[in-house]
C-alpha positions as CSV (number, residue, x, y, z in Angstrom):
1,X,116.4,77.2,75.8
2,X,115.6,73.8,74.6
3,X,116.1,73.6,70.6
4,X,114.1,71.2,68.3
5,X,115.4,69.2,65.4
6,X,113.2,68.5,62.9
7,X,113.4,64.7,63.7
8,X,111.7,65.5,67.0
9,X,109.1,67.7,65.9
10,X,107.5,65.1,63.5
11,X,108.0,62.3,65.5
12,X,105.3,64.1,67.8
13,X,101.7,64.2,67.6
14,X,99.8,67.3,67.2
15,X,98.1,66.8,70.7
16,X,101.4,66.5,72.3
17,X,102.4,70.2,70.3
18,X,99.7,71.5,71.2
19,X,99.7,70.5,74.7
20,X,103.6,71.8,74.4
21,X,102.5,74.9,73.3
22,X,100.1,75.2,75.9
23,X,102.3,74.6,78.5
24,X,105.0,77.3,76.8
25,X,101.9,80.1,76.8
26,X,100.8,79.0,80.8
27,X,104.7,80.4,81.1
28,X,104.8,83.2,79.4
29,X,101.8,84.7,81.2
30,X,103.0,83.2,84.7
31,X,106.6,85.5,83.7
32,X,104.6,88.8,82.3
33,X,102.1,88.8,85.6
34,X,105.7,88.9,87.4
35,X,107.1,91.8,85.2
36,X,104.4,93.9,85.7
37,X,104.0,93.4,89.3
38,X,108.1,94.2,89.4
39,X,107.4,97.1,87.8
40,X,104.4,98.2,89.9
41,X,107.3,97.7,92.9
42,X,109.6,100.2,91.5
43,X,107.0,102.5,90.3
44,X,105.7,102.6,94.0
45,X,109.2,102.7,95.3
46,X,110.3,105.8,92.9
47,X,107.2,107.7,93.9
48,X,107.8,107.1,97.6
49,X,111.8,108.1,96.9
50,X,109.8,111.4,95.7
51,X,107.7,112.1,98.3
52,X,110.4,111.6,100.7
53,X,113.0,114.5,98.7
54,X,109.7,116.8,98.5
55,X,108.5,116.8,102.0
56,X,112.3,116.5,103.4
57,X,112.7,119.6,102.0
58,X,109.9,121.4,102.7
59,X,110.6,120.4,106.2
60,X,114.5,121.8,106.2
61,X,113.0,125.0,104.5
62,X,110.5,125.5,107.1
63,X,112.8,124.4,110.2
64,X,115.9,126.3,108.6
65,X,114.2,129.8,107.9
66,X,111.6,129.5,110.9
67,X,113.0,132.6,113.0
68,X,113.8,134.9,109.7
69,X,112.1,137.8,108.3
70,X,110.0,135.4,105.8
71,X,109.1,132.6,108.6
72,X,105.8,132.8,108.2
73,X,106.3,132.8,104.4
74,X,109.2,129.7,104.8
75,X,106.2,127.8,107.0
76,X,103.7,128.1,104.5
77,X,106.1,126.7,101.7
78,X,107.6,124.5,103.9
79,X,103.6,123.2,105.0
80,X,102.9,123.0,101.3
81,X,105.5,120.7,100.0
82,X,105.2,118.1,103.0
83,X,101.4,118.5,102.0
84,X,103.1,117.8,98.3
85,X,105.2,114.8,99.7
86,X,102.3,113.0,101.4
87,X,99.8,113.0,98.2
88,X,102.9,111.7,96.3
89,X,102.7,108.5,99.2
90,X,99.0,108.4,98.3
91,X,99.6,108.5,94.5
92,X,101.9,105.7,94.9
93,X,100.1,103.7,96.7
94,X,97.1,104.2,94.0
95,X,98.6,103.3,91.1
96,X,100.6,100.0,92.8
97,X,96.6,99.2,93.9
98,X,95.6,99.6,90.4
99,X,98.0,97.3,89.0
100,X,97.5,94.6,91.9
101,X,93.9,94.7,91.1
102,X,94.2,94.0,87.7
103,X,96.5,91.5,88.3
104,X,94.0,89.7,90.5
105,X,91.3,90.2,87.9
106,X,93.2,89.0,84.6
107,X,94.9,85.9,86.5
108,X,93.7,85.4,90.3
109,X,91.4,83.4,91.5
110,X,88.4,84.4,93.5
111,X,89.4,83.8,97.1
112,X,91.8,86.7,97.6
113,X,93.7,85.0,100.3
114,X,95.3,82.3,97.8
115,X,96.2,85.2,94.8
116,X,100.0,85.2,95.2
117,X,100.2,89.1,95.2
118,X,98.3,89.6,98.7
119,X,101.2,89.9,100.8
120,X,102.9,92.5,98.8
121,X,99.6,94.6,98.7
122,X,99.6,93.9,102.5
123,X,103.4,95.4,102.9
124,X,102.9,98.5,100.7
125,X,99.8,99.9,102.5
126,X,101.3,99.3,105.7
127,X,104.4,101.2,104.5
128,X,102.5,103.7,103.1
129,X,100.2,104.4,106.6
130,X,103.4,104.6,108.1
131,X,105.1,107.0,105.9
132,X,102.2,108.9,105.8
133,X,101.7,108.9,109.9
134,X,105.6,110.1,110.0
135,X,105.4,113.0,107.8
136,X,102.2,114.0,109.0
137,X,103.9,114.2,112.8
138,X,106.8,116.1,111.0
139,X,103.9,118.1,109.6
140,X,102.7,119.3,112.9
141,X,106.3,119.8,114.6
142,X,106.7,122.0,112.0
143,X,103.8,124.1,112.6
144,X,104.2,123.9,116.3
């Protein structure tokens, strides 16, 4: 971090503080916009890591106790938390939505093809359709 003297601060003019200052502010909100979309990311990412445990184990519940006394029981829990584990996917990808759309509101432009966030919007609904398309298969293996 650069340090002023006092020397250099009054050999400035205000414009060229001011314009200093500026310049320090543009910065600050260029590093919080990227904070808050890192945070979105591991938000999205710990709610997927959930979804995952919940629907994996309904699965193993309903594959493992299948042919017992309580399989039609075991399928229904089993069906319920993949059902669990796939709104979990769909809650993630909600609230990482949210936060790219405000994102794009408080500091993009209006062309949504130059906002610097599009491409990780692009790669999160595409990993969501596809975790959702998997556990949806492993849905109906499980009931079949």
């Amino acid at each position: 971090m650069k340090k002023f003297d006092k020397e250099s601060l009054e050999s400035k003019s205000s414009e060229e503080l001011a314009r200093s200052r500026t310049d320090l502010a543009q910065l600050r909100s260029e590093l919080a916009q990227s904070r808050t979309l890192q945070a979105a990311e591991r938000t999205y990412a710990a709610w997927v890591r959930t979804g995952f445990t919940i629907a994996g184990a309904g699965w193993t519940l309903g594959q493992a106790l299948r042919n017992s006394e309580a399989g039609n029981m075991s399928l229904l829990l089993g069906g319920a938390l993949i059902i669990l584990g796939l709104m979990c996917f769909i809650y993630a990808w909600l609230g990482f939505k949210r936060v790219y759309d405000y994102l794009k509101y408080t500091f993009g432009d209006d062309e949504d093809k130059n906002h610097p966030f599009t491409m990780n919007l692009i790669t999160v609904t595409i990993l969501s359709v596809t975790l959702f398309g998997i556990f949806v298969l492993g849905f109906g293996m499980l009931l079949f």
